[in-house]
C-alpha positions in Angstrom: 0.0 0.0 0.0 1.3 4.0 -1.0 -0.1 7.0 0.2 0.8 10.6 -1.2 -0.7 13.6 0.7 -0.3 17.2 0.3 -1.1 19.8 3.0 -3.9 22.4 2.6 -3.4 25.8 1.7 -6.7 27.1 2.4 -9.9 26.4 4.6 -13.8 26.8 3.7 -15.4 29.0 6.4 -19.0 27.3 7.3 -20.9 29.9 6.1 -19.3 30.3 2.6 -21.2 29.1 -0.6 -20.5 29.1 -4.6 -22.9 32.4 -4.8 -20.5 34.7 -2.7 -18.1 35.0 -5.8 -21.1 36.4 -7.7 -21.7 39.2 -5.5 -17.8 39.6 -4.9 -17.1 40.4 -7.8 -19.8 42.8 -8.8 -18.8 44.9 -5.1 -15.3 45.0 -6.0 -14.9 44.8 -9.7 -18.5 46.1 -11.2 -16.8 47.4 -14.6 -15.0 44.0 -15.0 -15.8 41.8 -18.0 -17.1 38.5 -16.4 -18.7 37.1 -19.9 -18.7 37.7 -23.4 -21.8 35.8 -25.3 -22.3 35.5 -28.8 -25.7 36.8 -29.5 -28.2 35.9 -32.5 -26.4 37.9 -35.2 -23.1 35.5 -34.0 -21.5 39.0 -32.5 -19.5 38.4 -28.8 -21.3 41.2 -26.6 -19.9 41.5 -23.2 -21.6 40.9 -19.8 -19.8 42.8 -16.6 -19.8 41.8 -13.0 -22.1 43.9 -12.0 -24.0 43.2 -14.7 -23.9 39.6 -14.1 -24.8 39.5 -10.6 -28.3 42.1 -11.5 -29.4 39.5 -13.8 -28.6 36.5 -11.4 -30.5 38.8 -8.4 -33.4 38.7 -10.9 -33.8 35.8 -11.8 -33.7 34.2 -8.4 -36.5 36.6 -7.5 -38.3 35.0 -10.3 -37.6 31.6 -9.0 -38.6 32.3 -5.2 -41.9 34.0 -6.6 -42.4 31.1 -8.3 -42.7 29.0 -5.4 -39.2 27.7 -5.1 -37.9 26.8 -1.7 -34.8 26.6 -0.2 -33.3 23.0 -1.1 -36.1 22.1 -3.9 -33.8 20.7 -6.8 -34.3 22.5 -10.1 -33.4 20.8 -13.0 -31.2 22.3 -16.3 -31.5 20.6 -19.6 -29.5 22.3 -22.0 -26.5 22.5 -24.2 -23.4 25.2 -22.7 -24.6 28.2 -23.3 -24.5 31.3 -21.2 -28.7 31.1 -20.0 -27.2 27.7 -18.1 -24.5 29.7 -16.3 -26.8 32.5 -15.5 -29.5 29.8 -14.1 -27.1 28.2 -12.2 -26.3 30.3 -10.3 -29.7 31.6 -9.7 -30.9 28.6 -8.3 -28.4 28.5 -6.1 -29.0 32.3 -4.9 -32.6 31.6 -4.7 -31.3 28.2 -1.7 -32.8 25.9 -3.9 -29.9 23.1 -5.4 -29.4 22.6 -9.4 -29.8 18.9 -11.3 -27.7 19.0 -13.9 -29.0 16.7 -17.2 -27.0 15.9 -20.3 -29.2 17.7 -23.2 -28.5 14.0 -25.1 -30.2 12.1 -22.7 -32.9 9.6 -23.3 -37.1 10.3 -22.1 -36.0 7.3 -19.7 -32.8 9.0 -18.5 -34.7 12.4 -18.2 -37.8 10.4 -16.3 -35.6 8.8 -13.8 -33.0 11.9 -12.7 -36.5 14.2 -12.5 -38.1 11.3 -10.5 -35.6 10.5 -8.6 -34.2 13.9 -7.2 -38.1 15.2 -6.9 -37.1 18.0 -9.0 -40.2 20.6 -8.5 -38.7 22.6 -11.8 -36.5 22.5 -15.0 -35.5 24.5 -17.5 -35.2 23.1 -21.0 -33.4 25.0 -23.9 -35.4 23.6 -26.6 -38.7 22.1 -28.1 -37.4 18.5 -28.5 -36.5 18.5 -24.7 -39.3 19.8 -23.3 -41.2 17.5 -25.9 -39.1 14.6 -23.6 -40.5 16.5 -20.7 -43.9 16.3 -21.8 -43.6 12.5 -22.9 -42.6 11.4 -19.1 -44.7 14.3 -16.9 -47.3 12.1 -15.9 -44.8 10.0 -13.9 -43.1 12.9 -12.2 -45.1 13.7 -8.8 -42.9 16.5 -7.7 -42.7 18.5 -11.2 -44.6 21.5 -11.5 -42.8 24.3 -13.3 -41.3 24.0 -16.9 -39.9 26.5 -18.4 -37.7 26.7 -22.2 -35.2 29.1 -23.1 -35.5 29.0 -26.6 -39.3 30.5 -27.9 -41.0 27.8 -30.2 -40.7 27.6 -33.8 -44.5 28.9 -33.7 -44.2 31.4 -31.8 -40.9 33.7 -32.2 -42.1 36.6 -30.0 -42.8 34.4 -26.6 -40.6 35.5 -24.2 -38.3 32.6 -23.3 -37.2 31.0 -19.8 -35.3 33.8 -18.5 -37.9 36.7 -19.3 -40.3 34.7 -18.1 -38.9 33.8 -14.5 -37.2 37.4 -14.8 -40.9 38.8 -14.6 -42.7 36.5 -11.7 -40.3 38.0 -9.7 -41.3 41.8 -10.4 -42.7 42.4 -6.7 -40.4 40.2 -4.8 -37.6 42.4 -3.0 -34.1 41.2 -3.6 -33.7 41.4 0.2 -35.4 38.0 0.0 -33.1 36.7 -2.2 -30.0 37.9 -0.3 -31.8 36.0 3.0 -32.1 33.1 0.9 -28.2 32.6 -0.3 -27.1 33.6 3.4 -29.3 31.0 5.3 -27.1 28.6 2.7 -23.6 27.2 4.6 -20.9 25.5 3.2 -22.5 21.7 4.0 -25.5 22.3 2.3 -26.3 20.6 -1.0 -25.6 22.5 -4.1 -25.7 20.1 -6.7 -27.0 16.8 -7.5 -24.8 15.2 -10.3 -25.9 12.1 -12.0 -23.0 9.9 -13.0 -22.9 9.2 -16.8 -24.0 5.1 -16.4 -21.5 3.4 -18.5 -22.9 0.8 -16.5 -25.9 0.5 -14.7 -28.4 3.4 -13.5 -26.9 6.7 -12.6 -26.4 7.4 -9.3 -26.8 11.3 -7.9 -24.0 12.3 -6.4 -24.5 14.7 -3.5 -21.9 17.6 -4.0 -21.8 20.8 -1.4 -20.9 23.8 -1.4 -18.0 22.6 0.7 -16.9 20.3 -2.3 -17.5 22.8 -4.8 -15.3 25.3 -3.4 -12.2 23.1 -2.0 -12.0 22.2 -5.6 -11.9 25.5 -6.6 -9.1 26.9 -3.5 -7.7 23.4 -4.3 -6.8 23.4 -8.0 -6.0 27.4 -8.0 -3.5 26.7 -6.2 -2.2 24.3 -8.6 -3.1 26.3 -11.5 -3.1 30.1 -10.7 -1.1 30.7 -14.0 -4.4 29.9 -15.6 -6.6 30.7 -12.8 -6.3 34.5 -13.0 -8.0 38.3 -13.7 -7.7 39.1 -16.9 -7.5 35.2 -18.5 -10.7 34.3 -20.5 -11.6 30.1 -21.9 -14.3 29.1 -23.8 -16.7 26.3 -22.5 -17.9 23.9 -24.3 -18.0 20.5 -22.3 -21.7 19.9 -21.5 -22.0 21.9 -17.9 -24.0 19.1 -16.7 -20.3 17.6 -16.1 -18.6 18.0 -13.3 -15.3 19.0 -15.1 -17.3 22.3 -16.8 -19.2 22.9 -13.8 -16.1 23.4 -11.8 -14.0 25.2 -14.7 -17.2 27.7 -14.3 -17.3 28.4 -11.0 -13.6 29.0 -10.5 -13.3 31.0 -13.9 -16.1 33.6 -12.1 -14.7 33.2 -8.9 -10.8 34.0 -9.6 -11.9 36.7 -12.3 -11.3 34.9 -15.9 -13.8 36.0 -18.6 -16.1 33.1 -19.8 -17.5 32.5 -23.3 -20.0 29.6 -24.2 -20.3 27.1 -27.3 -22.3 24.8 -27.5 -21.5 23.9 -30.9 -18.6 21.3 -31.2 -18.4 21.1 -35.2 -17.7 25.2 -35.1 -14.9 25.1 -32.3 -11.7 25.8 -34.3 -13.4 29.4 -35.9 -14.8 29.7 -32.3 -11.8 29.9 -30.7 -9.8 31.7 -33.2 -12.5 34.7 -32.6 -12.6 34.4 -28.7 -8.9 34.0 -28.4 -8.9 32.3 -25.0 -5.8 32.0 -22.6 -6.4 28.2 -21.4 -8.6 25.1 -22.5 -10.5 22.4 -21.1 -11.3 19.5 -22.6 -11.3 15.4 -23.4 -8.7 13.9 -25.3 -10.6 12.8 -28.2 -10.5 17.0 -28.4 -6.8 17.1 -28.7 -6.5 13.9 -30.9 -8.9 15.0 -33.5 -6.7 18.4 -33.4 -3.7 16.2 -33.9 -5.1 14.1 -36.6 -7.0 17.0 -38.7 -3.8 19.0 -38.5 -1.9 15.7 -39.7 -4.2 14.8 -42.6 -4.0 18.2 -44.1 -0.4 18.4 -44.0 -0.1 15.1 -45.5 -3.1 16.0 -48.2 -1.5 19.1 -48.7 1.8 17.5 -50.0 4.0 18.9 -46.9 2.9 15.3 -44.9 7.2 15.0 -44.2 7.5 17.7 -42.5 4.3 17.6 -40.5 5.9 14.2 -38.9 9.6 16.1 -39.1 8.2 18.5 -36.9 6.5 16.1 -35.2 9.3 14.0 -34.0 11.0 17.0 -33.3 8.1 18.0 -30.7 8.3 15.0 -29.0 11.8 14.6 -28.4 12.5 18.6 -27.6 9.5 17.7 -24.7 11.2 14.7 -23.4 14.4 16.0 -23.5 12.6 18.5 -20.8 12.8 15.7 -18.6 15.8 14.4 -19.2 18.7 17.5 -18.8 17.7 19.5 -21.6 17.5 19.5 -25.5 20.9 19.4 -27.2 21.9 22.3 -29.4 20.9 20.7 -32.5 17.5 19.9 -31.3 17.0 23.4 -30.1 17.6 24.7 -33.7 15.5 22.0 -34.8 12.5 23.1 -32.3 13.2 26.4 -33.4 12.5 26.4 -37.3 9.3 24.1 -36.5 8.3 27.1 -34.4 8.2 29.1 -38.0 7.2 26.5 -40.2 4.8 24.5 -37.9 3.9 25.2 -34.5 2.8 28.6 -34.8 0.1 27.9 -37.4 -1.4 25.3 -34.5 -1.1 27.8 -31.7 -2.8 30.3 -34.0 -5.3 28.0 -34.9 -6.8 27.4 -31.3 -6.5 31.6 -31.1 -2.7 32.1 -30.5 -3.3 33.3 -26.8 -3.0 29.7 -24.6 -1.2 29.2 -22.5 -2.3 25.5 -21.4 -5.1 23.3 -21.5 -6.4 21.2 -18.5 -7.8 17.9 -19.5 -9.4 15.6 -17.9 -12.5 12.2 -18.3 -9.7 9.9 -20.1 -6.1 9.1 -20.7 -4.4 11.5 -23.6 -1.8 9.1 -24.2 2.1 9.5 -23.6 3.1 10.4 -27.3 0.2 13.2 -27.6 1.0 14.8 -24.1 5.0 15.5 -25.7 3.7 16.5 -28.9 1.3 19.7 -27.4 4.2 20.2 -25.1 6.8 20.1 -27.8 4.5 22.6 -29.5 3.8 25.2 -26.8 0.4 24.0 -25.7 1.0 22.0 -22.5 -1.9 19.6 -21.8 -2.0 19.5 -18.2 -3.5 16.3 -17.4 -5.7 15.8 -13.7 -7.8 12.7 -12.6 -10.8 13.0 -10.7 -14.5 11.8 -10.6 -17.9 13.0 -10.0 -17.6 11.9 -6.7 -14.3 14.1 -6.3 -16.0 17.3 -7.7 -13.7 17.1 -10.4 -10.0 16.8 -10.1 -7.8 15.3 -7.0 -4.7 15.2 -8.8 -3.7 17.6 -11.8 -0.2 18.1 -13.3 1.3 22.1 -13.3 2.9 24.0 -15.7 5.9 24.1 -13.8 5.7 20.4 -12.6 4.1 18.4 -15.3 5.5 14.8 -15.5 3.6 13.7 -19.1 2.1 10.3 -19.3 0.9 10.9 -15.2 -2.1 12.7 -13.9 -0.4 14.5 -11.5 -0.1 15.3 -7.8 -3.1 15.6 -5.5 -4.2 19.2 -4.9 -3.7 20.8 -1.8 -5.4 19.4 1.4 -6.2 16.0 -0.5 -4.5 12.5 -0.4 -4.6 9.2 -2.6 -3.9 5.8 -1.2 -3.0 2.9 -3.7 -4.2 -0.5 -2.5 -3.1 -4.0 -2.1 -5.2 -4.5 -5.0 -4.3 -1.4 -6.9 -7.2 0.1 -6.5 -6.9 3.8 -6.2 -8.4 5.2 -3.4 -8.7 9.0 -2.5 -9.7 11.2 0.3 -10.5 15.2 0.9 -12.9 17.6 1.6 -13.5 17.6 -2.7 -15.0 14.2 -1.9 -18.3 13.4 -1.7 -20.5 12.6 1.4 -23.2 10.2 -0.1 -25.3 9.2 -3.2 -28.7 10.7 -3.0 -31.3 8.0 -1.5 -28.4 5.1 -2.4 -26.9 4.0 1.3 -25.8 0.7 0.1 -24.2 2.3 -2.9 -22.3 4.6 0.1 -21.4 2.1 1.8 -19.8 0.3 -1.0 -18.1 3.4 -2.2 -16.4 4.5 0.9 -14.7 3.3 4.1 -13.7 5.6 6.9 -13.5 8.4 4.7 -11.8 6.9 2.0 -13.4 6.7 -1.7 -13.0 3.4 -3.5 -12.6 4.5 -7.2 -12.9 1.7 -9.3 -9.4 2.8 -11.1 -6.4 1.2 -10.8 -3.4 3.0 -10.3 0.4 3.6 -9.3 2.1 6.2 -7.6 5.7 7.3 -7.7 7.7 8.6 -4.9 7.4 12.0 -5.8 3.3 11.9 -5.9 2.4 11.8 -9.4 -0.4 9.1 -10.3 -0.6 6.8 -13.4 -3.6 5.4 -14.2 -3.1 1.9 -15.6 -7.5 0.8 -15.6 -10.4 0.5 -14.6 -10.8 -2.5 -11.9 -13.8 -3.7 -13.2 -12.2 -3.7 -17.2 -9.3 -5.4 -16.5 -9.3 -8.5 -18.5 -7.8 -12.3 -17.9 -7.2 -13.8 -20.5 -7.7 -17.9 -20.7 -3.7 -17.9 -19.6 -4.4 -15.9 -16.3 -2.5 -13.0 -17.8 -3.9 -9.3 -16.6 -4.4 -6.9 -19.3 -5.7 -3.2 -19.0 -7.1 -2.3 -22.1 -6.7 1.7 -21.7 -2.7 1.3 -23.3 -3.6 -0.2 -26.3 -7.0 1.8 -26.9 -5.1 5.2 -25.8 -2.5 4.4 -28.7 -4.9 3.5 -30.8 -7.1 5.9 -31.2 -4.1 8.3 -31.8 -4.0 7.1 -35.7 -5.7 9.3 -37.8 -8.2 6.7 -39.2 -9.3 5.2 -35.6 -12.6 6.5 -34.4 -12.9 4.7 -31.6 -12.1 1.5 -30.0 -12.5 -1.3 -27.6 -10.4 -4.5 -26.5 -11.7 -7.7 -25.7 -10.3 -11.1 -24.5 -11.9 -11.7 -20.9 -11.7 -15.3 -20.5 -10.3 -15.9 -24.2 -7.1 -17.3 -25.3 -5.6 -14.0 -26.5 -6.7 -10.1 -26.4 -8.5 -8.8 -29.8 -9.7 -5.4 -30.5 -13.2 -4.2 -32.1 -12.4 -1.1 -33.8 -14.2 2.0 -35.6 -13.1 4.2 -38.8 -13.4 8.0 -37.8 -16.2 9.2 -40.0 -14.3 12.7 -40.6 -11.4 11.2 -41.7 -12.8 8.2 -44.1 -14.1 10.2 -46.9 -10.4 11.9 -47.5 -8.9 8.6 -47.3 -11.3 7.4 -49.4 -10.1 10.1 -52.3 -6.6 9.5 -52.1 -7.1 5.8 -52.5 -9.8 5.9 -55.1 -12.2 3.9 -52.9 -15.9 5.4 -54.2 -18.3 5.1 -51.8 -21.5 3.2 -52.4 -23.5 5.2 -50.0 -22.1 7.5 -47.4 -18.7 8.0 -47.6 -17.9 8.8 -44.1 -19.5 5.3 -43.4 -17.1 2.1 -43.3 -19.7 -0.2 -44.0 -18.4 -1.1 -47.7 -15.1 -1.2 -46.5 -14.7 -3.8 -43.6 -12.9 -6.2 -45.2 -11.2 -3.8 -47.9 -7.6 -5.1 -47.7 -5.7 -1.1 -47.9 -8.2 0.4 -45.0 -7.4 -3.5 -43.0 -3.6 -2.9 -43.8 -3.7 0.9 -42.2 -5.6 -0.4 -39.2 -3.4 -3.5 -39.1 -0.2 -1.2 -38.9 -2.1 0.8 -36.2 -2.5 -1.9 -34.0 1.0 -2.9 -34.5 2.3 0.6 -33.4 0.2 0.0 -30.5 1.1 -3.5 -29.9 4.8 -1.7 -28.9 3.5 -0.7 -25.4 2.9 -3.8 -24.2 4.7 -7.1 -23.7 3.8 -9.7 -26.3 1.3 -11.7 -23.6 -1.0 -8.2 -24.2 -0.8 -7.8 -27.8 -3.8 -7.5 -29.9 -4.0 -10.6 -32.1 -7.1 -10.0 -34.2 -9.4 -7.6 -34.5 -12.7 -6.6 -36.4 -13.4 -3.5 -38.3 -17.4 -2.3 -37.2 -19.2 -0.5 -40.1 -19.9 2.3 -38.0 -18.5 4.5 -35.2 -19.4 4.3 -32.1 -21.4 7.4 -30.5 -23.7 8.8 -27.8 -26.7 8.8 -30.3 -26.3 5.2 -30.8 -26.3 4.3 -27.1 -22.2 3.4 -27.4 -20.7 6.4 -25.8 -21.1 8.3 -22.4 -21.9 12.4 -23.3 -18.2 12.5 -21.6 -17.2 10.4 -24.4 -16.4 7.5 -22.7 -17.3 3.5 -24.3 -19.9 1.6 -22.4 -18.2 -1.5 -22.7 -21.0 -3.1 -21.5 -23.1 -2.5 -24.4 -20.4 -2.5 -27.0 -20.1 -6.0 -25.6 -24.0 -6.9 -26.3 -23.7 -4.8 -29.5 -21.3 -6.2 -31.3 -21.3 -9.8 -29.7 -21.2 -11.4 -32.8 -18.2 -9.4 -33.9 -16.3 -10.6 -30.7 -17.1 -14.2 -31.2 -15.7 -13.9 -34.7 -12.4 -12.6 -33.7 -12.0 -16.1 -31.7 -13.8 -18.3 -34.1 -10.9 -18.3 -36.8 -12.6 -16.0 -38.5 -9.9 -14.4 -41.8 -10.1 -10.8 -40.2 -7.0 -10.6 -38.2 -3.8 -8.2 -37.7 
């Protein structure tokens, strides 16, 4: 057994909540830009403190008028925009606690978090949620207020969520409001987070104030560089995670401007209009960065020196670790700079200075790469039961291929087993009406993860994978899958991927074709599509796109010893997303139904079937 602590640097006072930061900042920095939102005509209007907390005051007014009491849970169903941050924090002004709900989620998934957490409101953003509103009403007791953001198709002029509440609240003093927010202390419930049920139902987690804002002093402290007046970053995880609710509150509280898109297929122009100073975000982000900016260097005819500059990245980043770049390597670095890295710092906005990411592994190769570039990816590790991160890598101490160290005032315990265990005031007390779940989850203030993990003698944490995906093969040999899929997924052509093997004689690999890079690979190899090209379905067993894959799981084959390799795999005629029930909205594979999905596909790899590596 290991244990890494590190002391606390800062203490939550009993009576301070996530609202204070509102009002904060409009007493001490009115004039200061808090937001800028893109309005209807796409234009970035800006949104001061003071500002800010007027329209937060007034909507909570709306909300109390409304019938709203303190600790009623009020539901938000909507994609990142700014209306959800303003809401937010409204319901927490008015003492009530928000419920966060993916805006991809199911009528069932909707029916059971509203049911479940008696939510007496929610606000939707559009017609087709609160159609899914509508469809499961007559189950949901507790719900009496619906309100939607966006005015319907038929009727343009409606006033939308926030007018609406806005004017409830017309004779209600603000006075009420401010009694509200202060009979709030730091233990009380702020939000109820469902986890994203890769397997099983989702569990609400139970997150205070408390939590909220240890995670906030915590990681500040760790990343201040970031963390700071006059920094701005555009959201665009769903803010129904944990990971963009806690980027949100500790952008407002520590002063860095906020923008909102909701709109992942528009993020590149995005960003190079908002010009933000750090990112958040998965790694299938970054990897699809990597891979679009390496397909159009190689369709552009400069492909050698895309992977010249490249290899250069990487080694100039290790040799950080190691003493140094040499002389040579330094020129090298430095005519990439020109030639290379530039146009990709410029392409994100040319202003950051780091992104924070987070939900997955990026994969050593890709963390040296953005490093090597000059746009550190600072990896962290956390859960929704952590509020977010527990450990997170700094500028000035980032060990690539780790997670990091735990934040201040938190501590992580590896098990006999492995098992990564963690403890802090950023981690939860309970799940909501789930005391067996509790139980299981933790002992004597420890939380039992479910990851597995090591740690060095310095702190930092590698996560190796998940307890409950490890696989034993027929030969009793242990194999995480998270190595070969992170490499994986880093070739240009892999969507996604999954391995398999528990229980076999060797490991195999089910993998998808990533639909935006298919139909350019398609051109340069004169493969005409009989339907849609960015489909794979006509190209399973096509011996060139079997040959890339099959050299792709041979790069990733490297990483492990040759008990682990992948031996066969199967190409799936489709890739695997949240819309077809294979992804998490954090973008994370439910194995589980993968498995039942595609269970003919496994058997095949390990009934001599002729697709094999």
């Amino acid at each position: 057994m290991r244990e890494f602590s590190v002391p606390a640097t800062d203490v939550v006072g009993a009576d301070d909540t996530l609202v204070d930061a509102v009002y904060a900042a409009a007493s001490d920095h009115p004039d200061a830009v808090a937001f800028r939102r893109r309005g209807v005509d796409g234009a970035w209007s800006e949104v001061t403190a003071g500002e800010f907390a007027a329209q937060v005051t007034a909507v909570a007014r709306g909300l109390v008028a409304a019938g709203v009491g303190p600790g009623d849970r009020v539901a938000l169903l909507s994609r990142t925009r700014y209306e959800w941050t303003l809401l937010d924090y409204a319901i927490l002004a008015s003492g009530a606690v928000t419920v966060p709900i993916y805006e991809t989620s199911s009528a069932e998934q909707v029916s059971w978090i509203l049911s479940n957490s008696g939510a007496v409101a929610i606000v939707v953003e559009n017609e087709g949620h609160a159609a899914l509103v509508a469809q499961v009403r007559d189950d949901l007791a507790d719900l009496r207020l619906v309100w939607q953001i966006e005015p319907a198709a038929a009727s343009p002029g409606t006033p939308g969520a926030i007018e609406q509440i806005t004017a409830l609240g017309t004779d209600t003093p603000d006075d009420e409001v401010h009694a509200r927010r202060h009979a709030v202390k730091a233990d009380d419930l702020a939000t109820l987070i469902y986890t994203s049920g890769t397997t099983g139902r989702p569990k609400g987690c139970e997150l205070t104030h408390r939590n909220l804002l240890s995670e906030i002093s915590a990681t500040t402290a760790v990343l201040g560089q970031l963390m700071t007046r006059g920094g701005s970053t555009l959201l665009f995880l769903p803010l129904a995670h944990v990971f963009g609710k806690v980027i949100q509150c500790g952008s407002l509280a520590n002063g860095v401007v906020i923008g909102h898109t909701p709109d992942t297929s528009t993020l590149l122009p995005d960003l190079q209009e908002f010009r933000p100073t750090f990112l958040l975000a998965v790694p299938r982000v970054f990897e699809k960065v990597y891979n679009g900016a390496r397909q159009k260097a190689h369709d552009g005819g400069k492909g050698k020196i895309f992977d010249a500059a490249t290899d250069v990245a990487i080694a100039w980043s290790r040799a950080q670790d190691t003493g140094g770049p040499s002389f040579v390597l330094k020129a090298k670095h430095a005519l990439f700079d020109k030639l290379v890295y530039g146009k990709l710092r410029e392409a994100v906005g040319g202003r950051v200075v780091a992104a924070v990411s987070g939900s997955a592994p990026l994969g050593e190769r890709l963390g040296h790469y953005f490093r090597g570039i000059g746009l550190p990816i600072l990896e962290g590790y956390g859960l929704t039961e952590t509020t977010a991160g527990i450990t997170v890598n700094a500028i000035g101490a980032q060990r690539v291929g780790s997670v990091g160290r735990p934040v201040p005032g938190h501590s992580v315990r590896i098990a006999d087993d492995g098992e990564i265990m963690l403890r802090g005031d950023i981690v939860f007390s309970r799940y909501w009406k789930n005391p067996d779940a509790t139980a299981e989850a933790v002992t004597d203030g420890w939380f039992h993860s479910g990851d597995i993990g090591e740690l060095d003698d310095a702190g930092y944490l590698s996560i190796t994978g998940r307890k409950k995906e490890i696989l034993v093969t027929a030969g009793g040999k242990n194999v995480a899958p998270a190595v070969l899929e992170d490499r994986l997924r880093a070739h240009p052509l892999v969507g996604q991927c999954m391995v398999v093997g528990d229980g076999q004689p060797f490991i195999g690999a089910l993998v998808t074709i990533d639909p935006e890079a298919l139909p350019t690979w398609r051109e340069r190899n004169g493969k005409t599509a009989t339907g849609d090209p960015s489909s794979a379905a006509d190209l399973v067993d096509d011996p060139e796109l079997r040959g890339e894959i099959a050299a792709a799981v041979e790069d990733a084959n490297q990483a492990v010893s040759r008990a682990e390799r992948i031996r066969k795999f199967r190409i799936l005629p489709h890739d695997f997303t949240e819309a077809g029930g294979e992804m998490t909205p954090t973008m994370k594979v439910k194995r589980n139904v993968v498995a039942k999905m595609y269970s003919d596909d496994i058997a095949k790899i390990y009934d001599g079937s002729k697709q094999h590596a």
